[in-house]
C-alpha positions as CSV (number, residue, x, y, z in Angstrom):
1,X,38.7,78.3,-55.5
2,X,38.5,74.7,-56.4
3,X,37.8,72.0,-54.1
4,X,38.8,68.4,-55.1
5,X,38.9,67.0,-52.0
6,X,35.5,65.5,-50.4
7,X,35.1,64.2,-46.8
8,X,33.8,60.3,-45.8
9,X,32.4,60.5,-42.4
10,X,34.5,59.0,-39.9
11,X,32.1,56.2,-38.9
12,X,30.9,55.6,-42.1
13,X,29.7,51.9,-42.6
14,X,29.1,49.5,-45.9
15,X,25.7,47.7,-45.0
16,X,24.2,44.8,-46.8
17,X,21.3,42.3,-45.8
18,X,21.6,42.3,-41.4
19,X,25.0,43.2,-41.3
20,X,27.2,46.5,-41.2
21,X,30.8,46.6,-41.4
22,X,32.8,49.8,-39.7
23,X,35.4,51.2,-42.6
24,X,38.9,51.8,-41.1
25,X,40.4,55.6,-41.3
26,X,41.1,56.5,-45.7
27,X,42.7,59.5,-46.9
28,X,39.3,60.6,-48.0
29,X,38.0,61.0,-44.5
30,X,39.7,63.6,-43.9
31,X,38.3,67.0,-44.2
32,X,39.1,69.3,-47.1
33,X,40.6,72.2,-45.3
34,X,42.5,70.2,-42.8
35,X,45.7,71.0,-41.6
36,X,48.3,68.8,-40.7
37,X,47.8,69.6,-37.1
38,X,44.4,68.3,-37.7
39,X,45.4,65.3,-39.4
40,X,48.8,64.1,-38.2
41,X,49.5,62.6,-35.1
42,X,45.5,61.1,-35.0
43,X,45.4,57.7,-35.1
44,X,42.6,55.7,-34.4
45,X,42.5,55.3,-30.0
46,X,43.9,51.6,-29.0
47,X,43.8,50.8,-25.7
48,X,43.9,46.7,-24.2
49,X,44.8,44.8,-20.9
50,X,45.6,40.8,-21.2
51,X,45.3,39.4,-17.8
52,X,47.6,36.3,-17.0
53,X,46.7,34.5,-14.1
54,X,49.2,32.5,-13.4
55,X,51.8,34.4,-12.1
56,X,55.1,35.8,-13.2
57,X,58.8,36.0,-11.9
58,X,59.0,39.6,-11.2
59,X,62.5,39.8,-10.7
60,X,62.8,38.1,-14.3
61,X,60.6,41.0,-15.6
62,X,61.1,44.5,-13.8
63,X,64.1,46.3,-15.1
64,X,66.5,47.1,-12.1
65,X,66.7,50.7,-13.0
66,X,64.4,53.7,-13.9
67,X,64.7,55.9,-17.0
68,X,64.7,55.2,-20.2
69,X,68.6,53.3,-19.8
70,X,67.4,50.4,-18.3
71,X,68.2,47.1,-19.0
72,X,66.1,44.7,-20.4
73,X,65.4,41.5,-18.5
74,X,65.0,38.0,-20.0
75,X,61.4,38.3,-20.3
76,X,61.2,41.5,-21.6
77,X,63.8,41.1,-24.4
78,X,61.8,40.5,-27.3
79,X,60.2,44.0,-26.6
80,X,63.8,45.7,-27.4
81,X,63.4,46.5,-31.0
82,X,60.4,48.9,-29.6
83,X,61.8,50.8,-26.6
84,X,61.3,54.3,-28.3
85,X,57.6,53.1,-27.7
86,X,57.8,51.0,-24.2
87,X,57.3,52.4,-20.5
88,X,57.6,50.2,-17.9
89,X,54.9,50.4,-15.2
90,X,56.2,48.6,-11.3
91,X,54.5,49.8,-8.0
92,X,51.4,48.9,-8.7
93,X,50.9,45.5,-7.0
94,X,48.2,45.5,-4.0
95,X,49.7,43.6,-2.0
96,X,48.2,40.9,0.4
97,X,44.4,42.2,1.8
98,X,44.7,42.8,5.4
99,X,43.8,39.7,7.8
100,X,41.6,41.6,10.0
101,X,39.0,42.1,7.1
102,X,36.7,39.2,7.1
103,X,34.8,40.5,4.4
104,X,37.7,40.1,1.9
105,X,37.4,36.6,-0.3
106,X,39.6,33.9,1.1
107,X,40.5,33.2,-2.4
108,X,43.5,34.4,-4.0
109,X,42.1,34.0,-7.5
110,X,38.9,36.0,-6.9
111,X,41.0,39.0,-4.9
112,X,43.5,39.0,-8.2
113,X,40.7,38.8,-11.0
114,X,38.7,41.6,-9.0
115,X,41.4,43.8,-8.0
116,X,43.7,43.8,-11.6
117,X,41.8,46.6,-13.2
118,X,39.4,48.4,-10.4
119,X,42.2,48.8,-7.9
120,X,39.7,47.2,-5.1
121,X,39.2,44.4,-2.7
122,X,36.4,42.4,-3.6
123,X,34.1,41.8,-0.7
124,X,32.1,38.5,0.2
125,X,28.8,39.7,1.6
126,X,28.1,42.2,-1.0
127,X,29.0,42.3,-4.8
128,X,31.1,45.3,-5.0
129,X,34.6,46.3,-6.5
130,X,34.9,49.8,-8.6
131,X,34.4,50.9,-12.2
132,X,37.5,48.9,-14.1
133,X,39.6,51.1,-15.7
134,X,39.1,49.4,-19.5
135,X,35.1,50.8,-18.9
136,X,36.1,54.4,-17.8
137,X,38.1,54.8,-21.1
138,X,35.2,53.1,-23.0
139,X,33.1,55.9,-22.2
140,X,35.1,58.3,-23.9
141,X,36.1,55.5,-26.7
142,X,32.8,54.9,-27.4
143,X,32.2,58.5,-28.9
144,X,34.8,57.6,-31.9
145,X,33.6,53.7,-32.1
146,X,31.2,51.3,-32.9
147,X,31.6,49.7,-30.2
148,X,33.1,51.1,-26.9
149,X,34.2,47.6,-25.6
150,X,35.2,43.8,-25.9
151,X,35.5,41.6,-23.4
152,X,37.5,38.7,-24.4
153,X,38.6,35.4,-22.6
154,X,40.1,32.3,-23.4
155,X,38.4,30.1,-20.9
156,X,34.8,29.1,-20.3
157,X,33.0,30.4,-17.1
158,X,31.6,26.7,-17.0
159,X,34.9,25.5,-16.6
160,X,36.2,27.1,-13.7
161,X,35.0,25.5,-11.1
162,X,34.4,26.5,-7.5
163,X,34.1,30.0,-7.0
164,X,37.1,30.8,-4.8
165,X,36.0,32.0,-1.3
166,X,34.0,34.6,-2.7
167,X,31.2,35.3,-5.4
168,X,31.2,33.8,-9.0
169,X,31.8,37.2,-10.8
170,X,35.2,38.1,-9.2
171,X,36.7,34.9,-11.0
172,X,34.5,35.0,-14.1
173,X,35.7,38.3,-15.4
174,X,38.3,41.5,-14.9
175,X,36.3,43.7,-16.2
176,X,33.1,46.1,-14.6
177,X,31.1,48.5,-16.1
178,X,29.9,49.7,-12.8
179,X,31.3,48.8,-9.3
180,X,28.1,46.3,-8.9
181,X,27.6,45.4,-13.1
182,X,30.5,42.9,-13.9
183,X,30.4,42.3,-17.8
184,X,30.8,38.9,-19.3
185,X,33.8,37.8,-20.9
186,X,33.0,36.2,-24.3
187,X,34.8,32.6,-25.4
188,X,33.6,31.8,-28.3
189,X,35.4,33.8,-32.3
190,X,32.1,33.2,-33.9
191,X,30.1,35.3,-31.6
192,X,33.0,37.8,-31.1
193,X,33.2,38.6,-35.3
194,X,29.3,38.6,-35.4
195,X,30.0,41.5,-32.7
196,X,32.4,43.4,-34.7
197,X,31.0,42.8,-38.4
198,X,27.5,41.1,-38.3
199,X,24.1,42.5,-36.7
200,X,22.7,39.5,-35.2
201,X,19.1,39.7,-33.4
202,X,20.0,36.9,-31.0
203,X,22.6,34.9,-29.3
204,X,20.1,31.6,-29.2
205,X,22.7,29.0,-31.2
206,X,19.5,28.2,-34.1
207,X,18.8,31.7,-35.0
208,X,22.3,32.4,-35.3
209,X,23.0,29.1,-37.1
210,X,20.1,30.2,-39.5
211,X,21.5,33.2,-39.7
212,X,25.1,32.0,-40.9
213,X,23.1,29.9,-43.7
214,X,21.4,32.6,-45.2
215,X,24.4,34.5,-45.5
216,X,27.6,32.2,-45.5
217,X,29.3,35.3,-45.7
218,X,29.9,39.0,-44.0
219,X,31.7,40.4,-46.9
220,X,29.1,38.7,-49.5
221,X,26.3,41.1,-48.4
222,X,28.4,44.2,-48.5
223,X,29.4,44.1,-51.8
224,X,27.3,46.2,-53.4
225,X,28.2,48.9,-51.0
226,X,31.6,47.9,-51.1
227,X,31.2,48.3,-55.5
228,X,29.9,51.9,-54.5
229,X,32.6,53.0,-52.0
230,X,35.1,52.0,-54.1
231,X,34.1,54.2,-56.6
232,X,34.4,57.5,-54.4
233,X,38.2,56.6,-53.2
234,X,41.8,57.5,-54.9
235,X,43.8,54.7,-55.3
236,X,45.3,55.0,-52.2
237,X,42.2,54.0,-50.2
238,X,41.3,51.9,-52.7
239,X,44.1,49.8,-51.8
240,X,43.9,50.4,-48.0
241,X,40.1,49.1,-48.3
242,X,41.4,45.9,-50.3
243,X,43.9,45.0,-47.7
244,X,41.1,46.0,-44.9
245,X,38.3,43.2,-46.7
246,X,41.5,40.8,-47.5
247,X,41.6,40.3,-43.7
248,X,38.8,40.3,-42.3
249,X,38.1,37.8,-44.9
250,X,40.9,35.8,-43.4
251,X,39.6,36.1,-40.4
252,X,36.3,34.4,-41.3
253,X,37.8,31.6,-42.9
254,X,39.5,31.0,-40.0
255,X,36.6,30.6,-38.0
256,X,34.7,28.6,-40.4
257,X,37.5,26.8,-41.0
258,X,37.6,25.9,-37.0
259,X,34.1,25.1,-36.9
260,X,33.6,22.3,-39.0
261,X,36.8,20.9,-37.8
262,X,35.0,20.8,-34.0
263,X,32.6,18.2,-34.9
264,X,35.3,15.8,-36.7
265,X,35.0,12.8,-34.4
266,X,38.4,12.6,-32.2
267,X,40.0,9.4,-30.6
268,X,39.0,8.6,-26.9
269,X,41.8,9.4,-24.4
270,X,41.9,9.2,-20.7
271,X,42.4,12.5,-19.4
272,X,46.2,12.1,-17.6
273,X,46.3,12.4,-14.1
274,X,49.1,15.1,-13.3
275,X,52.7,16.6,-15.3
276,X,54.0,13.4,-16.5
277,X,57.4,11.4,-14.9
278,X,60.9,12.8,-16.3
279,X,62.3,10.0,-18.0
280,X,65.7,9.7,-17.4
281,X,67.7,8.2,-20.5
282,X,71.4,6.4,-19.6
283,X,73.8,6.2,-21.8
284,X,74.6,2.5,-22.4
């Protein structure tokens, strides 16, 4: 018996100087005497939760029947072309905290941020909610990845202001590893890529700045691993690699990109007071 076929460990990595970059699933990962019930069907485990906090119209979004028929509402429209793929989740609000409880957070965006993913009230004189659901599937997801979790926001914890009735952490993430360990939501691409691609030894902004000089690049310190890997694939990874580096090369170009625009000296403009007047044009 002749065996062409050689296996690539799943979380096989191309490393260079301080940096290691995950490979995504090739061909040639797969075991030799695989079956298609051990190959098909596998993709790599995806799991996210976007949290919007301010509000929806529910009646614009929940289809008004069950089953598969339903109809799809305004907002949900541009999902149509995927409904094979699509379940619609309703019943699942908490509804408003009872009154009686003094120990609940007056704040509606504190009960909201804390409740979205744990399923509990936040309470005021203690720090407590319950393991979020996003950390109880990176357990197991963390088995299979590099890493089990990222915790993503849009908005600086500087900039949200007063706390909301209740303690800092219920409006600074949605996310808790344990029901007392919130984990920080991260703002800034830089520091999110040097997460997924780089190793960096520190988060102080000089080492890291030092760190980006001696290596202006991710991809630039893999490539003699990349030269090497590229010699073990068939042409079909070969290509699936190429597309792979092609974005996350976009990616930090992006970022780069973004950075030296941010210190480009901008105009000074008075921040405006409130939603600007309608202006209401006659015709003449």
């Amino acid at each position: 018996m002749m065996i062409f076929k050689k296996a690539i460990p799943r979380r096989a990595f191309l490393r260079g100087v301080g940096a290691a970059l995950a490979l995504p699933l090739l061909d040639g990962m797969v075991p030799a005497f695989a079956g298609p019930a051990d190959t098909a069907g596998k993709p790599v485990a995806r799991m996210g939760f976007v949290y919007l906090p301010n509000g929806r119209l529910m009646e614009k979004w929940t289809p008004a029947a069950e089953g598969a028929a339903f109809e799809f509402t305004p907002i949900l429209e541009p999902l149509k072309p995927f409904r094979e793929n699509l379940i619609v989740f309703s019943g699942l609000s908490h509804g408003n905290p009872r009154k009686e409880d003094n120990d609940i957070p007056t704040g509606q965006h504190a009960i909201a941020g804390a409740t979205f993913l744990t399923g509990v009230y936040p309470r005021k004189t203690t720090v407590q909610v319950s393991t979020s659901v996003d950390q109880i599937a990176a357990k197991e997801f963390g088995k299979t990845t590099q890493l089990a979790s990222l915790e993503i926001g849009l908005d600086s914890s500087e900039l949200i202001g007063a706390c909301d009735g209740g303690a800092c952490a219920y409006t600074n993430t949605i996310s808790w590893r344990t029901p007392t360990t919130p984990l920080t939501m991260e703002d800034s691409p830089r520091i999110i890529f040097e997460r997924l691609f780089g190793d960096g030894n520190s988060t102080d902004p000089k080492e890291r700045l030092a760190q980006i000089q001696k290596r202006r690049s991710i991809l630039e310190t893999v490539t003699a691993a990349t030269n090497r890997m590229m010699g073990r694939l068939a042409p079909s990874d070969r290509g699936k690699l190429t597309e792979y580096l092609d974005s996350i090369r976009d990616i930090e170009r992006r970022i780069q990109l973004a950075e030296e625009q941010s210190s480009r000296e901008l105009p000074r403009l008075d921040r405006p007071p409130g939603i600007p007047r309608l202006l209401k044009l006659t015709r003449s």
